[in-house]
Structure formats: structure tokens, C-alpha cells
C-alpha positions in Angstrom: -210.6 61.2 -210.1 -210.3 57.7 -211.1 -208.9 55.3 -208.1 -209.6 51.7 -206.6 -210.3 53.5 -203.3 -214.2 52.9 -203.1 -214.3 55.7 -200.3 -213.5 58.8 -202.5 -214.9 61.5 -199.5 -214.5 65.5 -201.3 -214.3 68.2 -198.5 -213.2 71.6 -196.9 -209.6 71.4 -194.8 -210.6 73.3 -191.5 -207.8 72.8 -188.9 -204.2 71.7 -189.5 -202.2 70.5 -186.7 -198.1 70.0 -187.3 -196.4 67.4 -185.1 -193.0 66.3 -185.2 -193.2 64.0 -188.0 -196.9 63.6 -188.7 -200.0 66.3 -188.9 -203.7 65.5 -188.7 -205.9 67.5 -191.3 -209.2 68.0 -190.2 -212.0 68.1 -192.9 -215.3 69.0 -193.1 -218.0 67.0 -195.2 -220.4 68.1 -197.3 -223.1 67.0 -194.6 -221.0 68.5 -191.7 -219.1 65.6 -190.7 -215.4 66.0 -189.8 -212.9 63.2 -190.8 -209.1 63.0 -189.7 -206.6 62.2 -191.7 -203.1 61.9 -190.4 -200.4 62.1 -193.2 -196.5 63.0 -193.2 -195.5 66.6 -193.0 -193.7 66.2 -196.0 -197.2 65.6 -197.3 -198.6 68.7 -196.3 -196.2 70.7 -197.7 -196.3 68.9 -200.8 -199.8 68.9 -201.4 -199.6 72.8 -200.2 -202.6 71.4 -197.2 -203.7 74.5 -195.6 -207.4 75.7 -193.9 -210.0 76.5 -196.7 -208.7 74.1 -199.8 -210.9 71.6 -200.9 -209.4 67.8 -200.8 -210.3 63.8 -202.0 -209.8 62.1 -199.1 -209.6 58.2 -199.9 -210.3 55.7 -198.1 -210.4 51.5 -199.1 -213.5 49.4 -198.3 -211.4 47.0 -196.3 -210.1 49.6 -193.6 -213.6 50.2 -192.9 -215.0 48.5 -189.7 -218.6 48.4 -188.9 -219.5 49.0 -185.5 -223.3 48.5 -184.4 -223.3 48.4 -180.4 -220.0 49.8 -178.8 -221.3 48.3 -175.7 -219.1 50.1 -172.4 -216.3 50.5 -174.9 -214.3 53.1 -176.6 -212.6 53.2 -179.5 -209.0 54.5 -180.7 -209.9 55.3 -183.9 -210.4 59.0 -184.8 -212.8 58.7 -187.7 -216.4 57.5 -185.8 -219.3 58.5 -188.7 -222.6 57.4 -188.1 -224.7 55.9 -190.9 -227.4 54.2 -192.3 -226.7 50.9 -194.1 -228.4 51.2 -197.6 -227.2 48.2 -199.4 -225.8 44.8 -198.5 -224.2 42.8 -201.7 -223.1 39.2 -200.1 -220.2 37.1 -202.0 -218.8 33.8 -201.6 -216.9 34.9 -198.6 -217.5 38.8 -198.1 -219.8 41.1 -198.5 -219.7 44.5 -199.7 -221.6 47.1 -197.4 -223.0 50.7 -198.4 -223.5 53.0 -196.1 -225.0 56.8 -196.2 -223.8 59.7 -194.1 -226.7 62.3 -192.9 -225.2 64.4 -195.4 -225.4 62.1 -198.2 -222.0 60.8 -198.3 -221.8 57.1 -198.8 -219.6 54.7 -197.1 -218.5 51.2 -199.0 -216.8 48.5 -196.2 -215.5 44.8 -197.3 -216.6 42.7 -194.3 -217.5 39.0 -193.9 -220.8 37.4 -194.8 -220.5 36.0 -190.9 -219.9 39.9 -189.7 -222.8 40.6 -191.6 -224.8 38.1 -189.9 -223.2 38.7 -187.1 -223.9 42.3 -186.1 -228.1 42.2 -188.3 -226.9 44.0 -191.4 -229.9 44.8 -193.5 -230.8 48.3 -195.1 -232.2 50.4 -192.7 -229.4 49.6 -189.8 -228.1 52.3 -187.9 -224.2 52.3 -187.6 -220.5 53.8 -187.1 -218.0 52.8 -189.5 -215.0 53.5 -188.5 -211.3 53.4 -190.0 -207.8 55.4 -188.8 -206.7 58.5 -189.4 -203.5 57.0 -190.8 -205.8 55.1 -193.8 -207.0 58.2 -195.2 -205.0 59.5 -198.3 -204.9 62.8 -199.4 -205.5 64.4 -202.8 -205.7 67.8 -204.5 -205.9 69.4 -207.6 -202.9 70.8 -209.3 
């Protein structure tokens, strides 16, 4: 698939829960990871989204917040994957930030040079990126 979503993540659907208006799709990563994605349930039934099909879930490089230390705190957001930063590309203003999942999966995030700075970004660095469930897209084959 060709899209400017950097985060292109390819995995199993394992759990489907229907709300009112909105469903989450739980899917499982190559490396075992599970990632959230809540979409319409229009969506599901378009896309035909049921247990056992394989999906693209995208996700863009900004939505993607870098968490090294959560401190006392908790966070909202239902995707939480831990990671090791593999590359850091600095720009004028941002930086570009690769990360890999244990199961090989990588990660791109947009994020200030200063956030870089800020929270010791440098390959090797453990970390969680995060993003909402409600950034992830959906995609299947016909």
C-alpha cells in the first residue's frame, strides 16, 4: 500500500467490540503487541472487520507522542508500545524519530528538536510511544 502515513502497522483483528456509534478493533502484531483502533461502525461493516482478517493499520508520525518516564502518572491513551529508539534525524525545527517494537515493528514520530533534547533521545533509548485509538485508520484488501 502506498500512503503518507509513515506508521503503516500489518496485523491479525482479534476482538471486536460494537458500541453505539463507535467499535474498537483489537489487533495483534506481528511481535505480539496489541494496538486499538477505534473507528465508526459504519466502518466495520464496510470494511467487513471481523476476528481472524489481516488489516494496515495507519498511523501519522505527528500523532505519535514519545513518552520516556511516566513518572506517578497515567495516561488516557489506549495504544502504550514500548520501544527502542533506533534513529534520530534532527531538522530545522523537528526531528524525525524511529523507533522498533520487540517484534520488529518500527515506529516513525515527528517531535521537536527541544523534545528530543528534552526527554535524551539517542539510539539505544528505551520508550512508549503512544497515540489514540481514534488516530488509527483502518485498511483491508478487497
Amino acid at each position: 500500500m502506498k500512503a503518507s502515513a509513515r506508521n503503516q502497522f500489518i496485523g491479525t483483528v482479534n476482538k471486536v467490540i460494537i458500541g453505539a456509534v463507535n467499535a474498537e478493533v483489537f489487533i495483534t502484531l506481528k511481535g505480539g503487541e496489541i494496538l486499538v483502533a477505534a473507528i465508526t461502525n459504519e466502518s466495520v461493516e464496510a470494511l467487513s472487520i471481523k476476528e481472524g482478517i489481516d488489516v494496515v493499520a495507519l498511523v501519522k508520525a505527528p500523532q505519535i507522542i514519545i513518552v520516556s518516564d511516566f513518572g506517578d502518572f497515567k495516561v488516557s491513551a489506549r495504544n502504550q508500545l514500548k520501544s527502542t529508539v533506533i534513529q534520530v534525524k534532527p531538522g530545522a525545527v523537528n526531528a524525525e524519530v524511529i523507533m522498533e517494537l520487540n517484534g520488529g515493528d518500527l515506529i516513525a514520530a515527528t517531535v521537536t528538536n527541544d523534545s528530543v533534547e528534552t526527554l535524551g533521545l539517542s539510539k539505544g533509548t528505551a520508550v512508549t510511544a503512544i497515540f489514540k485509538a481514534g488516530a488509527v485508520i483502518l485498511a483491508v484488501k478487497n
